[in-house]
C-alpha positions as CSV (number, residue, x, y, z in Angstrom):
1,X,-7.1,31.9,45.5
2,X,-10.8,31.3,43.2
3,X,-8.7,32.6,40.3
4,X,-5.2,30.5,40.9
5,X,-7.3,27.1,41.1
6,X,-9.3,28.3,37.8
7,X,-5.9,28.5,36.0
8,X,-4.4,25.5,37.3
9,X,-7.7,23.3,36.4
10,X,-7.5,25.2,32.9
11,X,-3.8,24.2,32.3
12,X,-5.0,20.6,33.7
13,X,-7.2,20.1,30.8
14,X,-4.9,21.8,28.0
15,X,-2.4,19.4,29.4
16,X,-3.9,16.2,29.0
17,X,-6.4,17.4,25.7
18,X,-4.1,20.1,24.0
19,X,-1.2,18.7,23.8
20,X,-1.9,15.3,23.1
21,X,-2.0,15.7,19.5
22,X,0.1,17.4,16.9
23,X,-1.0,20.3,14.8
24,X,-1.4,19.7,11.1
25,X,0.9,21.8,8.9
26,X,-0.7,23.3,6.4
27,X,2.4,22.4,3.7
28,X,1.3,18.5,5.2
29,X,-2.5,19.2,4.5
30,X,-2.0,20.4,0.8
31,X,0.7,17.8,-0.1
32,X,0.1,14.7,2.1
33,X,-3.4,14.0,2.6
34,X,-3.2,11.4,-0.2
35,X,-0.3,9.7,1.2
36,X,-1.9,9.4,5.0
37,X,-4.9,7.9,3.1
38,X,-2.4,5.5,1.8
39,X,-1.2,4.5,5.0
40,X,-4.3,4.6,7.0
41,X,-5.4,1.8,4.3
42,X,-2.3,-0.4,4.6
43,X,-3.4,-0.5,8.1
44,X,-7.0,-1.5,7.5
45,X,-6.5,-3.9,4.3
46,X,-3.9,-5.9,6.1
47,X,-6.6,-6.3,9.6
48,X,-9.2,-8.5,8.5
49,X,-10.5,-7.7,12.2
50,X,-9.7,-3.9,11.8
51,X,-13.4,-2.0,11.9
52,X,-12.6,-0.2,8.4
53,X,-11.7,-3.2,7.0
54,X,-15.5,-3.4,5.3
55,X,-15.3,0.1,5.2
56,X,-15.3,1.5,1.9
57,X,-14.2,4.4,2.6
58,X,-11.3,5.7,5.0
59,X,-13.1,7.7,7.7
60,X,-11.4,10.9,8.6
61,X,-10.5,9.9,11.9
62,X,-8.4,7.0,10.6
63,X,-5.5,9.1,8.2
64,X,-5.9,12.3,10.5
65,X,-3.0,11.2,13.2
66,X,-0.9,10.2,9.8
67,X,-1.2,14.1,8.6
68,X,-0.7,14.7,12.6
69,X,2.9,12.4,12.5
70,X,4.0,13.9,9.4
71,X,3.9,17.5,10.4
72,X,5.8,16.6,13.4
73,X,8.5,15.8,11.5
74,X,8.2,18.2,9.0
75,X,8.3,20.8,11.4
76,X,11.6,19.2,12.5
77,X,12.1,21.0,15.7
78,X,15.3,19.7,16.3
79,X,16.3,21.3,13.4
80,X,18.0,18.1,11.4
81,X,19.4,18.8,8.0
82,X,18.3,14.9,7.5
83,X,14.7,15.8,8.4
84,X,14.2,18.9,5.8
85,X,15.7,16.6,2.9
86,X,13.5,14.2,2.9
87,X,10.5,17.0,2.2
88,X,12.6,19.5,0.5
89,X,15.2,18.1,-1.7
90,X,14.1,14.3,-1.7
91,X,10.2,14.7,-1.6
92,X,9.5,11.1,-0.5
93,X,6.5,10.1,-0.5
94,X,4.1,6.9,0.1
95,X,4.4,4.2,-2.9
96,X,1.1,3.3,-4.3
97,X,2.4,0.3,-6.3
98,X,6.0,-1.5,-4.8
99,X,5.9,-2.3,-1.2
100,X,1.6,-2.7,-0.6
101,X,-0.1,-2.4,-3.9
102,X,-3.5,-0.8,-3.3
103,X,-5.4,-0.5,-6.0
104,X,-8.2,2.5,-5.7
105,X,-10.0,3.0,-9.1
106,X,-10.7,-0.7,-11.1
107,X,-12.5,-3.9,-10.4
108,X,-12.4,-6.1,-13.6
109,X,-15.1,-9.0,-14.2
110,X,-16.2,-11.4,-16.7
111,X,-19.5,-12.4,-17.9
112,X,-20.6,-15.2,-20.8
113,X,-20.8,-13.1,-24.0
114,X,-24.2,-14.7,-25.1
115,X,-25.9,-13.0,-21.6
116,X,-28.6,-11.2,-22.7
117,X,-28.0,-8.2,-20.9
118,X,-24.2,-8.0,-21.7
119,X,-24.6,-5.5,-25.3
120,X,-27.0,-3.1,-23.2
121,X,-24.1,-2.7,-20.6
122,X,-21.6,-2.5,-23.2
123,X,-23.9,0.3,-24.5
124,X,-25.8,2.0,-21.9
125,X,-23.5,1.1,-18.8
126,X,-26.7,-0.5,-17.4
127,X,-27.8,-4.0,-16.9
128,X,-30.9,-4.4,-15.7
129,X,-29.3,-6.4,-12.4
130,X,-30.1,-4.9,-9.5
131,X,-27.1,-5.9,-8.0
132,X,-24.9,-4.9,-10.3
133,X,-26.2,-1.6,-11.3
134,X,-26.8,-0.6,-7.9
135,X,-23.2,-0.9,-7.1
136,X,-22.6,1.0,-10.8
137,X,-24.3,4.0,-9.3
138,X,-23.3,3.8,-5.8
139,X,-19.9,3.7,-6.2
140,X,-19.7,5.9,-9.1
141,X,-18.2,3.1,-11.8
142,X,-18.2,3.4,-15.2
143,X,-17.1,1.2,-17.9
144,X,-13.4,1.8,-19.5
145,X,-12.7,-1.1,-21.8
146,X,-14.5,-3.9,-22.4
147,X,-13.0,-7.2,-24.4
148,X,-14.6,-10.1,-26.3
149,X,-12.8,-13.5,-25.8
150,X,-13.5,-16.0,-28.8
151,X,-11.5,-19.0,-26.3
152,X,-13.8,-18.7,-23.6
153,X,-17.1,-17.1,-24.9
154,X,-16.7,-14.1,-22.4
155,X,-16.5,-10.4,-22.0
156,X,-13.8,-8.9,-19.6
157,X,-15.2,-5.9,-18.5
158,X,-12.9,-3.2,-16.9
159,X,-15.2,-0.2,-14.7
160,X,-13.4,2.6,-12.8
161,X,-15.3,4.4,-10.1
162,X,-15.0,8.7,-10.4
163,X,-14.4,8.4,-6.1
164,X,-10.8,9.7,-5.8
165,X,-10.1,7.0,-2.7
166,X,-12.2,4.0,-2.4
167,X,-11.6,0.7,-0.5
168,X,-11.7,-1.7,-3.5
169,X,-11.5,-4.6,-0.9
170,X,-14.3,-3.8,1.4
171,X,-16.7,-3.8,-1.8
172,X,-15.2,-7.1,-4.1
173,X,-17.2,-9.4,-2.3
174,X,-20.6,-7.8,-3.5
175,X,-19.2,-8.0,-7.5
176,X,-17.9,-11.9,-6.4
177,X,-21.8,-12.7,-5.8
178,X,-23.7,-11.0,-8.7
179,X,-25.7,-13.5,-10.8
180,X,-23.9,-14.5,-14.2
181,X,-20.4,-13.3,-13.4
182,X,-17.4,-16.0,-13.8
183,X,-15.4,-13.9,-11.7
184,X,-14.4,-10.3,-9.9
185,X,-11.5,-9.4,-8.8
186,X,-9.4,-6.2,-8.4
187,X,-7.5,-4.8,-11.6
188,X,-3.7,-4.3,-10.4
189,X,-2.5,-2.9,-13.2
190,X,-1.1,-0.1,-11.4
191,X,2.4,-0.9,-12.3
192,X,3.5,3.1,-13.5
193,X,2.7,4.5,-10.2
194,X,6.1,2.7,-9.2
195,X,8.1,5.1,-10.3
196,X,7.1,8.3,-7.8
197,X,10.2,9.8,-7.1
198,X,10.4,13.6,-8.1
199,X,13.3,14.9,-6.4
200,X,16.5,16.0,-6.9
201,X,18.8,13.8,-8.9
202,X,20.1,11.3,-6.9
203,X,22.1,8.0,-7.0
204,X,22.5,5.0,-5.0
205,X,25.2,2.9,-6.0
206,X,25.8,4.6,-9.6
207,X,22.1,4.3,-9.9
208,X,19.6,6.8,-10.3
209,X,16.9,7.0,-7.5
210,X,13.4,6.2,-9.4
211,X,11.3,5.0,-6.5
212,X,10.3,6.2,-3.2
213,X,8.3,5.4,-0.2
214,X,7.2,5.7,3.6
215,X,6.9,3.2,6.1
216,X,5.1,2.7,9.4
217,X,6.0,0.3,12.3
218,X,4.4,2.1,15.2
219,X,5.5,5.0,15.9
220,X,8.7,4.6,13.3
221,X,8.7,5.9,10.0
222,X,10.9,5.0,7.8
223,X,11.6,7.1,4.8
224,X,13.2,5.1,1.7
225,X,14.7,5.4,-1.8
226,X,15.1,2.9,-4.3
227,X,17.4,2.6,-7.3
228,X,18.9,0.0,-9.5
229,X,16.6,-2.0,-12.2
230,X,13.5,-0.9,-10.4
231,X,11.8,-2.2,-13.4
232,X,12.0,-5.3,-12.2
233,X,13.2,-5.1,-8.5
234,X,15.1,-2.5,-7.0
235,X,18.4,-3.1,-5.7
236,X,19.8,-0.8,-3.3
237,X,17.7,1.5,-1.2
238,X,18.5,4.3,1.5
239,X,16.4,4.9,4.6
240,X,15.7,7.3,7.6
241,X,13.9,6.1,10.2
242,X,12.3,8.5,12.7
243,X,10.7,8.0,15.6
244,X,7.7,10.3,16.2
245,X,6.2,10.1,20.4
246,X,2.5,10.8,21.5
247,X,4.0,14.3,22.4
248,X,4.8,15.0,18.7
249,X,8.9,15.2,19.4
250,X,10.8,13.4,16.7
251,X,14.5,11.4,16.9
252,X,16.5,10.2,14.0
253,X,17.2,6.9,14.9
254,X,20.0,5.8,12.2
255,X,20.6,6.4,8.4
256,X,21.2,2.9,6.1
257,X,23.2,3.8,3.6
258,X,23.3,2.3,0.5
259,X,22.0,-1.1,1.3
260,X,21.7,-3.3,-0.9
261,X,18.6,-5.7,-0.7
262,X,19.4,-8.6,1.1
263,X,17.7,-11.2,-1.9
264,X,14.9,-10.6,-4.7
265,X,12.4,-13.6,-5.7
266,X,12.8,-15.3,-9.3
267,X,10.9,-15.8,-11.2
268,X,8.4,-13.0,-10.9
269,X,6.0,-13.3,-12.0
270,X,5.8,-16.5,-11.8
271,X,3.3,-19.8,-12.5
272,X,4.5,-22.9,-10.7
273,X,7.9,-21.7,-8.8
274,X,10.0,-19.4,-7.3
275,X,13.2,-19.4,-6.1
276,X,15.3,-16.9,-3.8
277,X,18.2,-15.5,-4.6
278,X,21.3,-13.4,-2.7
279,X,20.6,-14.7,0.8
280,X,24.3,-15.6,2.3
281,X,23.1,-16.5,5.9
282,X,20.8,-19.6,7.0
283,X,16.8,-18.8,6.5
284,X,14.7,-19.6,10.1
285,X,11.5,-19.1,8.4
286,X,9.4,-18.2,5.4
287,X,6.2,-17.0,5.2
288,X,3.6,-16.6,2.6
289,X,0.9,-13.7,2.7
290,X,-1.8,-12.3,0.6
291,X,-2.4,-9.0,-0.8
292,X,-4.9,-8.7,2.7
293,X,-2.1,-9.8,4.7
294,X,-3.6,-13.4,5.9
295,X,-0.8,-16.1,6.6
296,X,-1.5,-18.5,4.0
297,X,1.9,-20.5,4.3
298,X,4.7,-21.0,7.3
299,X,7.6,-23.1,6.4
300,X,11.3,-23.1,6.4
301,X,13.7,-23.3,3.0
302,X,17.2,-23.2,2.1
303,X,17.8,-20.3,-0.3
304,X,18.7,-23.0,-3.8
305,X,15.0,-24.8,-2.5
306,X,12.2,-24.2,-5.0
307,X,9.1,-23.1,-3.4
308,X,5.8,-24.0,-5.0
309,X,2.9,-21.5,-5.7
310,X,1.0,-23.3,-7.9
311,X,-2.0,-23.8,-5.8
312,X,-2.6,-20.0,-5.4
313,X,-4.6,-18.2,-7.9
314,X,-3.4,-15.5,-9.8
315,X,-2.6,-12.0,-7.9
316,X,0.1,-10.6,-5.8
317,X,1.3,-12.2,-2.7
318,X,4.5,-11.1,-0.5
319,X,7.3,-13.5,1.1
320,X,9.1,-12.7,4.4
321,X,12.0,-14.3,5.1
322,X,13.6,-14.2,8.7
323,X,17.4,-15.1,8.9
324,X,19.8,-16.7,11.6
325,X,21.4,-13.1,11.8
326,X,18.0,-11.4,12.9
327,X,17.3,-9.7,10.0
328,X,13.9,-9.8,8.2
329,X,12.9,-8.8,4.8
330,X,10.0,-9.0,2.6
331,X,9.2,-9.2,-0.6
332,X,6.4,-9.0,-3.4
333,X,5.5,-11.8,-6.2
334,X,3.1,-12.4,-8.4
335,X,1.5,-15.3,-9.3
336,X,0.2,-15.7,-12.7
């Protein structure tokens, strides 16, 4: 009877610690890891409450149930010829650049040319600024290209850190506040990471795929490729979404097939205006964010309407639109 209770309190805990997480494949681990990085950091950028969102680095614990999720449906155990293409012949992955740019490497600032310390760091890499060369050497930067601007009497200085994943945001602040600088911001110039597609030839529309990505709403993710003028904006994009539970059993919820984008943003980039285009049903709402995902604007437009950016400063920004037939979309701009 001793031994029967010992086994069913053994099971007990297996049952409620064991199996409460997924296993991480190992084909996950070796190809992957980057991508869960990617979307743990979504996450934590777009939180300005989230307790990583300071953090410059990822912790462990935060991409760890990403590598979890996407074994589970790598391992596809109900055996779904859509589930195996999306590793095997489509090898979708997470898009550093065209849904959530996140920018891991550059920080650019710009300092009065005449500074007295501004030759040594072109030099040396060092300042003499505590502030400055502390972060320098904490963070691993160096310098990559520096440029002298005769119309404003500055240097532009570009540095990129040797970290391989590094929570630009959580540090940008501590450049912002370093004594002679005009300015710090993140570099975005990140632009040929777009194109990450390296799977089989395929074509949506008559055009070939060039861009892919992987997105999370909760415990959906939704699996996407993007063809037509991605240069500018893709046009038509495919997706699987599959639903992953606490268990680690997967469902294919549905398949949109070649879907094309319900409207793109013109000009972009763009200085004063933008306008929408391809919308055919009545807009409830717009909505402006940042790059950090505050709410900087709420309003409502008819698609012709103009909307004005000119009072943001440069960078990238997104625009969701919500229409009378339930749909929401969003979509990136940048402001010049």
């Amino acid at each position: 009877m001793r031994k029967n209770f010992q086994w069913t309190l053994l099971f007990l805990i297996i049952a409620a610690t064991g199996f409460s997480q997924c296993n991480i494949h190992p084909y996950i681990q070796e190809n992957y890891e980057f991508d869960a990085k990617l979307l743990a950091l979504r996450d934590i950028i777009s939180n300005p409450t989230d307790p990583d969102h300071f953090n410059p680095f990822v912790p462990e614990a935060r991409f760890t149930p990403y590598l979890e999720k996407l074994s589970a449906i790598y391992e596809n155990s109900i055996n779904s010829p859509i589930v195996d293409s999306l590793f095997n012949e489509f090898q979708i992955h997470v898009n550093q650049e065209y849904n959530y740019p996140l920018e891991l490497k550059t920080i650019g600032f710009s300092v009065d040319t005449n500074v007295s310390w501004v030759e040594d760091f072109k030099n040396t890499g060092v300042s003499g600024i505590p502030e400055l060369d502390n972060l320098m050497s904490e963070y691993q930067f160096t310098i990559s290209e520096f440029f002298d601007l005769s119309t404003c009497g500055c240097t532009i200085f570009l540095i990129v850190t040797d970290i391989e994943f590094l929570n630009l945001n959580a540090i940008i602040d501590d450049f912002i506040g370093i004594p002679d600088f005009n300015f710090a911001e993140i570099y975005h110039n990140i632009f040929e990471l777009r194109f990450n597609y390296t799977g089989i030839p395929y074509y949506i529309s008559g055009q070939p795929v060039e861009v892919s990505d992987i997105v999370i709403d909760q415990d959906i993710f939704t699996f996407s490729l993007y063809s037509g003028d991605c240069p500018a904006l893709c046009m038509y994009r495919i997706s699987w979404n599959i639903q992953v539970s606490e268990n680690c059993e997967i469902t294919v919820l549905n398949t949109s097939e070649n879907k094309e984008l319900g409207f793109y943003i013109y000009p972009n980039p763009a200085s004063e205006i933008i306008k929408i285009k391809g919308i055919t049903s009545e807009i409830l709402a717009c909505k402006i964010y940042s790059l950090e995902g505050k709410l900087l604007k709420s309003f409502r437009s008819k698609s012709k309407e103009a909307i004005d950016v000119s009072e943001y400063r440069s960078g990238i920004y997104f625009l969701e639109i919500t229409t009378s037939e339930g749909t929401k979309q969003v979509e990136k701009f940048i402001k010049k």
